[in-house]
MARKE-989963 format. One record per residue (C-alpha): residue in one letter; x, y, z. Coordinates in nm, 2 decimals. Example, Ala and Ser with C-alpha at 12.3 -4.5 7.8 and 13.67 -1.06 7.14 Angstrom:
2
 aa      X      Y      Z
  A   1.23  -0.45   0.78
  S   1.37  -0.11   0.71
This chain:
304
 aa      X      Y      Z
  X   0.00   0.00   0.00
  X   0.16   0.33  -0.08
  X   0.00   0.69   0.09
  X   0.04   1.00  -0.06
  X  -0.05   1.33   0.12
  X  -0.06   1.65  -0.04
  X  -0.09   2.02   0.00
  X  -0.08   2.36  -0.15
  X   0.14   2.46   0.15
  X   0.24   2.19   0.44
  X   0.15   2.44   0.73
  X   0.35   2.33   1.04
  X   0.48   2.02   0.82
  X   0.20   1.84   0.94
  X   0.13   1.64   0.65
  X   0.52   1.52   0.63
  X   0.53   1.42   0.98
  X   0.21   1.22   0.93
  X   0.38   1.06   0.67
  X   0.64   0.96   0.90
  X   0.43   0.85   1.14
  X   0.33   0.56   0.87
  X   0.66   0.54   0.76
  X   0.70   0.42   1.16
  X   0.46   0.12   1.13
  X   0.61   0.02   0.78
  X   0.38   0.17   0.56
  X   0.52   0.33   0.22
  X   0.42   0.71   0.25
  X   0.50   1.03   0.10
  X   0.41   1.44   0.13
  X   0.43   1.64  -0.13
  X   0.35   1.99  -0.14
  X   0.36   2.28  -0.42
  X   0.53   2.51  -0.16
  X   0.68   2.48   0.17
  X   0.63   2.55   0.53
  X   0.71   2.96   0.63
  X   0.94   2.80   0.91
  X   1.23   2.57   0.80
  X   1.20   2.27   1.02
  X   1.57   2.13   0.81
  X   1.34   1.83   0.65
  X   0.96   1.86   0.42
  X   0.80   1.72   0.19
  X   0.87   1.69  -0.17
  X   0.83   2.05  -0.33
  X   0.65   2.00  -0.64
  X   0.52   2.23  -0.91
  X   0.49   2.05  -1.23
  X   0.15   1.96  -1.25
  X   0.25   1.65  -1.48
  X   0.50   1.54  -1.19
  X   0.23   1.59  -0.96
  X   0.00   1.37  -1.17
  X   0.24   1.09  -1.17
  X   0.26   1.09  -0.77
  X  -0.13   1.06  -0.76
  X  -0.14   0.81  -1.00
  X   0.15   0.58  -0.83
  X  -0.08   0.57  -0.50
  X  -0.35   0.34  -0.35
  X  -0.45   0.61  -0.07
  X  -0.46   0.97  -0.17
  X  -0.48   1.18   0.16
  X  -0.53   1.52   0.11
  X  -0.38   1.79   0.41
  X  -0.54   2.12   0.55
  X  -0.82   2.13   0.34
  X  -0.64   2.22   0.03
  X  -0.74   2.02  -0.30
  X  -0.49   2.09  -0.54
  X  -0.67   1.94  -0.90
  X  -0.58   1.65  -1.09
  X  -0.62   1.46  -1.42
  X  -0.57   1.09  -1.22
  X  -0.89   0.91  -1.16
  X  -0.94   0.85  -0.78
  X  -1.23   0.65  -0.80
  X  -0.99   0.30  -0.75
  X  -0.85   0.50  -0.49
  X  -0.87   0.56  -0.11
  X  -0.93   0.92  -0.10
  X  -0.93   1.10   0.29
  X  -0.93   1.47   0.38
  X  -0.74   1.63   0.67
  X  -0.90   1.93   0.78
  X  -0.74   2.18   1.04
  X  -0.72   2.54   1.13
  X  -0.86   2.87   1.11
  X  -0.98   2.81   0.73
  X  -1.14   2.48   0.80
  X  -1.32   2.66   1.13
  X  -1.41   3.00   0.92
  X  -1.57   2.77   0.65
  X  -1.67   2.45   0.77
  X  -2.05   2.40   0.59
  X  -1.90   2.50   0.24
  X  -1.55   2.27   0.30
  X  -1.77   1.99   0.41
  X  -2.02   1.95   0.10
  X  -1.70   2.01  -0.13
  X  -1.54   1.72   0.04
  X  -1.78   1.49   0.12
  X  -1.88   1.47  -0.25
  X  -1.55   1.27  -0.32
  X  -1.36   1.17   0.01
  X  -1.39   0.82   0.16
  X  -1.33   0.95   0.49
  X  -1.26   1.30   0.68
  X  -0.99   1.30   0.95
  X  -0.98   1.64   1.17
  X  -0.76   1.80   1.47
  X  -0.91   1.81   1.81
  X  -1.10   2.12   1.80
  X  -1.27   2.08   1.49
  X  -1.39   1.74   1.58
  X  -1.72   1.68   1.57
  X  -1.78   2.03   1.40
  X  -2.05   2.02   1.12
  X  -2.16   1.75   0.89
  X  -1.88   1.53   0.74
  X  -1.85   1.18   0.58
  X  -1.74   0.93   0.82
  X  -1.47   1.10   1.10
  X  -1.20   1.02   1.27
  X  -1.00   1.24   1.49
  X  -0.58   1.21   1.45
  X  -0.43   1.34   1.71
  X  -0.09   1.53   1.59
  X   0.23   1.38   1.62
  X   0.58   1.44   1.72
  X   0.88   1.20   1.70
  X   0.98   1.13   2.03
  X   1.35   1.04   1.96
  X   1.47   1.34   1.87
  X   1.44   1.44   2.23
  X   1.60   1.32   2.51
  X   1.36   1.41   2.85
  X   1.55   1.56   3.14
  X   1.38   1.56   3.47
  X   1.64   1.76   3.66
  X   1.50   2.08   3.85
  X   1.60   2.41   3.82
  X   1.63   2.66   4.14
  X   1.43   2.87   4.08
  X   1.21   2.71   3.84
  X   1.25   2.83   3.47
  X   0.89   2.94   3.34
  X   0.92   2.99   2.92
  X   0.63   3.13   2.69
  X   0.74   3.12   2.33
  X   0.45   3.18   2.10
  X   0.50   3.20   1.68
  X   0.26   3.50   1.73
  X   0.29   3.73   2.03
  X  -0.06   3.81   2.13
  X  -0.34   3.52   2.00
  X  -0.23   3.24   2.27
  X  -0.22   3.51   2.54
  X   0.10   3.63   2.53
  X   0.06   3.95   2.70
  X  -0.17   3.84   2.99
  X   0.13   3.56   3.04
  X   0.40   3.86   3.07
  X   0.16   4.03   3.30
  X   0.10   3.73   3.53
  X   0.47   3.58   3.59
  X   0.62   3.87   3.75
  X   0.39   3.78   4.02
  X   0.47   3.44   4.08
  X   0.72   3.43   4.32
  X   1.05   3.19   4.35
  X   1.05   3.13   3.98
  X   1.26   3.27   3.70
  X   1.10   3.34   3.32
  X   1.13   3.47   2.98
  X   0.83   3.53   2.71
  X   1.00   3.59   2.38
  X   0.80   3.58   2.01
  X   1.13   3.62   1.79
  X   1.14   3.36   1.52
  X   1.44   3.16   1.51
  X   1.55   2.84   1.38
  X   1.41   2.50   1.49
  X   1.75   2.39   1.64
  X   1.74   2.75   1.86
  X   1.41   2.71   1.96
  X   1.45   2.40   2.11
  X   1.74   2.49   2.30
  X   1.52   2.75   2.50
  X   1.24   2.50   2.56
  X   1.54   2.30   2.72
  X   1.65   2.53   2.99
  X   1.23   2.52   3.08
  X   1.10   2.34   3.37
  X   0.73   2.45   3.30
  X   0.63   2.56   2.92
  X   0.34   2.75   2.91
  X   0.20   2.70   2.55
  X  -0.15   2.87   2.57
  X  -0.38   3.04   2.79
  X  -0.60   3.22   2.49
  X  -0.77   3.58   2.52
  X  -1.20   3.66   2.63
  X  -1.39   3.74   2.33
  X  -1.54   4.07   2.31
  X  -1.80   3.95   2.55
  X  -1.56   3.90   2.82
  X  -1.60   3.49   2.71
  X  -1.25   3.25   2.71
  X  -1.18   3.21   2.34
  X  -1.18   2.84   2.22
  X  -0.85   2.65   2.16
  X  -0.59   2.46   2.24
  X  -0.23   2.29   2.27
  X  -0.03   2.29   1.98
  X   0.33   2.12   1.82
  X   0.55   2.35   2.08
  X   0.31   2.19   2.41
  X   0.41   1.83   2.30
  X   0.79   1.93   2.23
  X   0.81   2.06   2.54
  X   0.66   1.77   2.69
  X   0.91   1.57   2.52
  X   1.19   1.68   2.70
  X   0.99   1.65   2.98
  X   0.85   2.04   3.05
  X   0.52   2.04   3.27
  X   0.31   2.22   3.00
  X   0.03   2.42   3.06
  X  -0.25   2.46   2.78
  X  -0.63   2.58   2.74
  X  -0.79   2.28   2.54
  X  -1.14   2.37   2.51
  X  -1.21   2.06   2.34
  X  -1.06   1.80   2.65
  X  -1.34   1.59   2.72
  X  -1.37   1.49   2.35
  X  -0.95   1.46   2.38
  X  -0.97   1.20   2.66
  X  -1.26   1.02   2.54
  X  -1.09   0.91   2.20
  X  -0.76   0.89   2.36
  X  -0.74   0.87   2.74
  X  -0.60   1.05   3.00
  X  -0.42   1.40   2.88
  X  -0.10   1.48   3.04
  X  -0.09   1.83   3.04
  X  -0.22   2.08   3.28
  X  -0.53   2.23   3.13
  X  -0.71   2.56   3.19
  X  -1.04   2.71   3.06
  X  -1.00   3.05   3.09
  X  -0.70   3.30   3.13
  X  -0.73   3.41   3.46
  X  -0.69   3.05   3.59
  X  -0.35   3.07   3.54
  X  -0.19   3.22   3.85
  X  -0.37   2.98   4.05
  X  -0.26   2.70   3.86
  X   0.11   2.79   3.85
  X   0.10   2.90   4.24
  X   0.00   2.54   4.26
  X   0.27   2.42   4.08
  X   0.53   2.62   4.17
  X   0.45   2.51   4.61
  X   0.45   2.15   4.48
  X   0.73   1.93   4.65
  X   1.04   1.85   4.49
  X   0.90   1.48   4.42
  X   0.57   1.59   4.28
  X   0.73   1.84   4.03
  X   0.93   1.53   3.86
  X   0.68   1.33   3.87
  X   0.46   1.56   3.68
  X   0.77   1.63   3.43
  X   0.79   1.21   3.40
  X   0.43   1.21   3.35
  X   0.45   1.43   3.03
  X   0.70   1.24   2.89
  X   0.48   0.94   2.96
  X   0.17   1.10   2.81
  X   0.34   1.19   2.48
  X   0.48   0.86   2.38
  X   0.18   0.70   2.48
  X  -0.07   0.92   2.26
  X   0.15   1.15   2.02
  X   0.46   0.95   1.95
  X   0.48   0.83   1.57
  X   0.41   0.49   1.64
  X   0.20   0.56   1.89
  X  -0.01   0.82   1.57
  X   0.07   0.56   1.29
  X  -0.10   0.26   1.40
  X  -0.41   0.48   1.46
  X  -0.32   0.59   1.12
  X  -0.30   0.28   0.96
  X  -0.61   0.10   1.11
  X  -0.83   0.39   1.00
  X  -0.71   0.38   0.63
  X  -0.70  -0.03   0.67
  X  -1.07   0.01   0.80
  X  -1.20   0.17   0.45
């Protein structure tokens, strides 16, 4: 069986790490993409704008699998094919009811991100949880004194980041930095590192003083993979543990639960604070580990 996924533009190089998460449990799979991701993660899918090269991917696969709601037209016929849809994102959210009846026309199935699931009427879901490839990092469970609190969004104000710069100056005994400079992947990592607690995001009130909807993202399960406690709103967590168990972050609603939660943290015992950093770690292999995502992966497509 051979998967191809494919995109106008692999946002977060989603639809290449989905492919290695098959790759993982020893199915043949391949992204390709017309253009690449803003941020370069130093690995991507296959870049390719020749619509007659394009054409000859599609036609070599049995599963066509197509990422972030982005249809790019072809000549192949997919009816002997597997066809799924990946939907995720502001676009997919923004325009759901239109997205829906253009895919369900033509897709065998519809697979979604956590909070979109369940959201409108589409031909036979599953939710995928995203991945990350756990042995790239190595976890450390070592404490700093004080504790290190980081908040480093890729945009500076939607996942809270001001409320967060207001808040940790008033948490005493730690240390902390909020910084929204871009940097390489390699650099980036290096400052969730030195964290002992990642805060990914606490969200903004709508204009009617209401907790926005949202949730973790790629950053809240690297962190977790070198063994951060992360701290995330998911809006969407009971439908999170009842597909996939027990989440191991800590969770929050609404912004101003935050200094409680990390007052909480931050009196914990020595012995509680690892075993909250061990139990991220844990979590993260468990549920979003490429294995862990590709046999998911594989029964689903298996299952059509």
């Amino acid at each position: 069986m051979k998967v191809l996924f494919t995109a106008i533009r692999d946002w977060a190089n989603h639809g290449y790490i989905m492919s290695k998460c098959l790759q993982s449990v020893g199915i043949e799979s391949t992204m390709i993409t017309q253009n690449p991701p803003k941020i370069n993660y130093g690995e991507g899918g296959i870049i390719v704008k020749n619509p007659i090269k394009w054409n000859e991917y599609v036609a070599d696969c049995d599963v066509l699998i197509i990422m972030h709601s982005q249809y790019v037209g072809t000549d192949v016929d997919l009816t002997n094919k597997k066809v799924l849809v990946f939907h995720t994102g502001t676009k997919y959210r923004s325009h759901y009811n239109s997205l829906n009846t253009k895919f369900n026309a033509f897709v065998d199935a519809t697979l979604v991100a956590a909070d979109i699931f369940e959201l409108g009427n589409v031909k036979n879901e599953f939710y995928v949880p995203v991945a990350v490839d756990t042995n790239k990092f190595v976890p450390d469970y070592t404490l700093s004194n004080p504790l290190f609190i980081g908040h480093y969004p890729t945009q500076p104000t939607t996942k809270g980041g001001p409320y967060i710069k207001k808040i940790l100056p008033t948490i005493p005994g730690i240390n902390f930095e909020v910084d929204a400079s871009r940097m390489t992947w390699e650099k980036h990592l290096l400052r969730l590192k030195k964290c002992d607690i990642y805060i990914e995001d606490v969200g903004t009130h709508d204009g009617k003083g209401n907790p926005q909807k949202g949730g973790m993202g790629l950053t809240a399960l690297e962190a977790a993979a070198m063994g951060n406690i992360v701290i995330s709103r998911m809006n969407y967590i009971d439908k999170y543990e009842r597909e996939l168990g027990k989440c191991g972050i800590q969770v929050i609603q609404d912004p101003e639960e935050l200094p409680f939660l990390l007052n909480k943290i931050v009196r914990s015992s020595k012995e509680e604070l690892i075993k909250l950093k061990k139990a991220s770690r844990e979590w993260v292999e468990r549920v979003h580990s490429y294995k862990a995502v590709g046999m998911l992966f594989k029964t689903i497509i298996k299952g059509l």
